[in-house]
N, C-alpha and C positions, 0 to 999 in steps of 0.2 A: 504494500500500500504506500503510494506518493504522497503524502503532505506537503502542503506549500502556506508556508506562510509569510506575507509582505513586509518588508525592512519595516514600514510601519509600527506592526503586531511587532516584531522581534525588538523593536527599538521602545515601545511602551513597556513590555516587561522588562529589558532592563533596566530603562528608568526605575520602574517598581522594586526592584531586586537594591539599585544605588541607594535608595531614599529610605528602604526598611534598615539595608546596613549602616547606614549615618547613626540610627539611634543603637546601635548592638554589636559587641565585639561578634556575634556570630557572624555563621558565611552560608548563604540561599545561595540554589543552585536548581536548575528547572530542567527537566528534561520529557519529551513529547515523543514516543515511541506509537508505530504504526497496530504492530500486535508483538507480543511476547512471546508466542510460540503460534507452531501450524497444529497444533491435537492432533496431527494424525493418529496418534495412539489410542485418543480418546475415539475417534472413527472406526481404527480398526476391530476395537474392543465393541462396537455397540454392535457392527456387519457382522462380528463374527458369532455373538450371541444370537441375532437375527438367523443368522442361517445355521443354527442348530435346533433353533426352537422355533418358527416360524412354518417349516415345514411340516413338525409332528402334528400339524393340525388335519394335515391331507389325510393320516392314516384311518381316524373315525371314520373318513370320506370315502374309505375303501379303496386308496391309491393303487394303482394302476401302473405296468408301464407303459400300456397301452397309451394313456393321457397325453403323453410325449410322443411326437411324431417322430417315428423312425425306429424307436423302442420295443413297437411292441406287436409286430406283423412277419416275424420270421416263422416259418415253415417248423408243425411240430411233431416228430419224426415217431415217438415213444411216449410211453405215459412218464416213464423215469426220468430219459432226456428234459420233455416239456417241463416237468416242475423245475428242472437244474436251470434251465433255458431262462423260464419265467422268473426265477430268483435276482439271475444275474442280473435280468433287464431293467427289473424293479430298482436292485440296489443302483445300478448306474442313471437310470429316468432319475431318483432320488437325489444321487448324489448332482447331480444338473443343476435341479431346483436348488440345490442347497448355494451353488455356486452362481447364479444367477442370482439370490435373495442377496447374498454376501455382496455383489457388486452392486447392484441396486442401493442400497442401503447405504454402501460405501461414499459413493458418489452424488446420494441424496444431503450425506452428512457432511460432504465435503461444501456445501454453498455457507458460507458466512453465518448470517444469521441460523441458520438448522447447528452450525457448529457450536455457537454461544450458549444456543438454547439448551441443548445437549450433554455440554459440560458441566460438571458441577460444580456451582460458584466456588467451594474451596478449593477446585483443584485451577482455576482462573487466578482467584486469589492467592493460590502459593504461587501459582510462578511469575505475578507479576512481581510478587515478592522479591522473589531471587531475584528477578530482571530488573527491579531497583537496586537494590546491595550489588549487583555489578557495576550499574552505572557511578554509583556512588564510591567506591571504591574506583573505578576507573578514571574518576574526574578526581582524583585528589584529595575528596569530603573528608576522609579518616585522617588526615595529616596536617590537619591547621592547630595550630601551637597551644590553644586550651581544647580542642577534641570539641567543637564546637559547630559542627556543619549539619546542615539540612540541605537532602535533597526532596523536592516535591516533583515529584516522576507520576506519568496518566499515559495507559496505554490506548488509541482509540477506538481500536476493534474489540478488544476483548470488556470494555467499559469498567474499566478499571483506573482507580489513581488510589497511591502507597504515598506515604511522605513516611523518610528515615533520618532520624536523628542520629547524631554521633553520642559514645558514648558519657559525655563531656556535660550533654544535657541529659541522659536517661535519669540522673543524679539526684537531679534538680527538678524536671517537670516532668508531670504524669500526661502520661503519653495519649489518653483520652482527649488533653487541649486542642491537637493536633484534628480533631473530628472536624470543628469549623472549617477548618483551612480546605481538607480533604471534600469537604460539601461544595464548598464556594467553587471549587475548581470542575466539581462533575457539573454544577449547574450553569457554569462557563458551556462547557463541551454538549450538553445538553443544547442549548441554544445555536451552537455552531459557532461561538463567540471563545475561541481558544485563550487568545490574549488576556482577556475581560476577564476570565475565568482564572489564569495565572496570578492578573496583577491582585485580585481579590487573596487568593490564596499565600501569596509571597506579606502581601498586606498584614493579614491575620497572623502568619507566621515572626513578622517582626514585630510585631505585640507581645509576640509570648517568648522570644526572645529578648527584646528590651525592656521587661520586667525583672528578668532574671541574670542578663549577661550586661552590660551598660557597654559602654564603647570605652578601651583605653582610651591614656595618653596620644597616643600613635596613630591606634585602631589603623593596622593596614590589610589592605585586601589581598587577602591570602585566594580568592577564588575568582577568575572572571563572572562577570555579572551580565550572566547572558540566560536565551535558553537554547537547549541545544536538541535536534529533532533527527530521531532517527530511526 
């Protein structure tokens, strides 16, 4: 998924990001990821349930492998032969269905929304999880001089946003505060107002930082003040 947002949008949230760290030795950091993962797994895992159990429904039905064209019109030679005949046909017509249900399903589950719907919210929410603690760690967040960094990370597909504190604040602020900020930014994205949604959340998060952290002597910017989309 492409995201494109306008030097505009990218240049208001860093303003917002400037103006929250004026009052707070902390350091905001924004990051707008497209999805966190493809679920194939979570896909493969529902096709495959699909085509073990979907099919035992035929059997009440009195399956066939007649049912299947091409299965079940061979010449029956013996009464012995024809049951051996008629078994094989059955289990391969069967195993068909099973493989056409499995792709089916697959392929139903692979459209965007069938995938979100499907997923279950925890396992959405762990790995945007993880996919924050990456970015955060990857930009630096864990290494500003009092352990002081917030990232505010929103994935758009999977309708997800994480905000991670370092541990510098887990200390100090219950991690519940963090609820507003993480609200302000889904009903940003909700609207289709990304920017709008940031600068509310960087907002909020420098509140709950320059309560707790103030700004040194110095206060220098240990982290660009940007946001970064990927």
């Amino acid at each position: 998924m492409v995201i494109k947002l306008t030097t505009e949008a990218h240049d208001r949230i860093a303003a917002a990001i400037a103006a929250a760290e004026a009052r707070t030795s902390g350091e905001i950091f924004c990051v707008l990821a497209g999805r966190v993962s493809s679920y194939r797994d979570v896909s493969l895992g529902w096709a495959a349930a699909a085509a073990l159990i979907l099919p035992l429904s035929l059997i009440p039905l009195g399956f066939e492998a007649a049912w299947i064209p091409g299965f079940g019109d061979s010449w029956e030679a013996a009464h012995l032969a024809a049951r051996e005949v008629s078994t094989g046909q059955a289990l391969g017509a069967y195993a068909v269905i099973q493989a056409v249900v499995f792709l089916a399903v697959y392929l139903i589950s692979r459209i965007p929304p069938v995938t979100r719907w499907i997923t279950p919210r925890a396992v959405r929410r762990a790995r945007t999880r993880q996919a924050a603690i990456q970015q955060f760690l990857a930009h630096g967040l864990h290494v500003t001089e009092a352990r002081t960094g917030v990232l505010i990370f929103a994935a758009l597909v999977d309708h997800q946003v994480e905000i991670v504190a370092d541990e510098g604040i887990h200390a100090r602020v219950d991690q519940t505060v963090w609820g507003d900020a993480a609200e302000a930014l889904s009903r940003g994205l909700k609207r289709g107002d990304p920017a709008g949604g940031f600068e509310a959340a960087v907002g909020l998060c420098g509140e709950v930082l320059a309560g707790q952290f103030p700004p040194g002597s110095s206060n220098p910017n240990e982290v660009a003040d940007r946001l970064v989309v990927i």
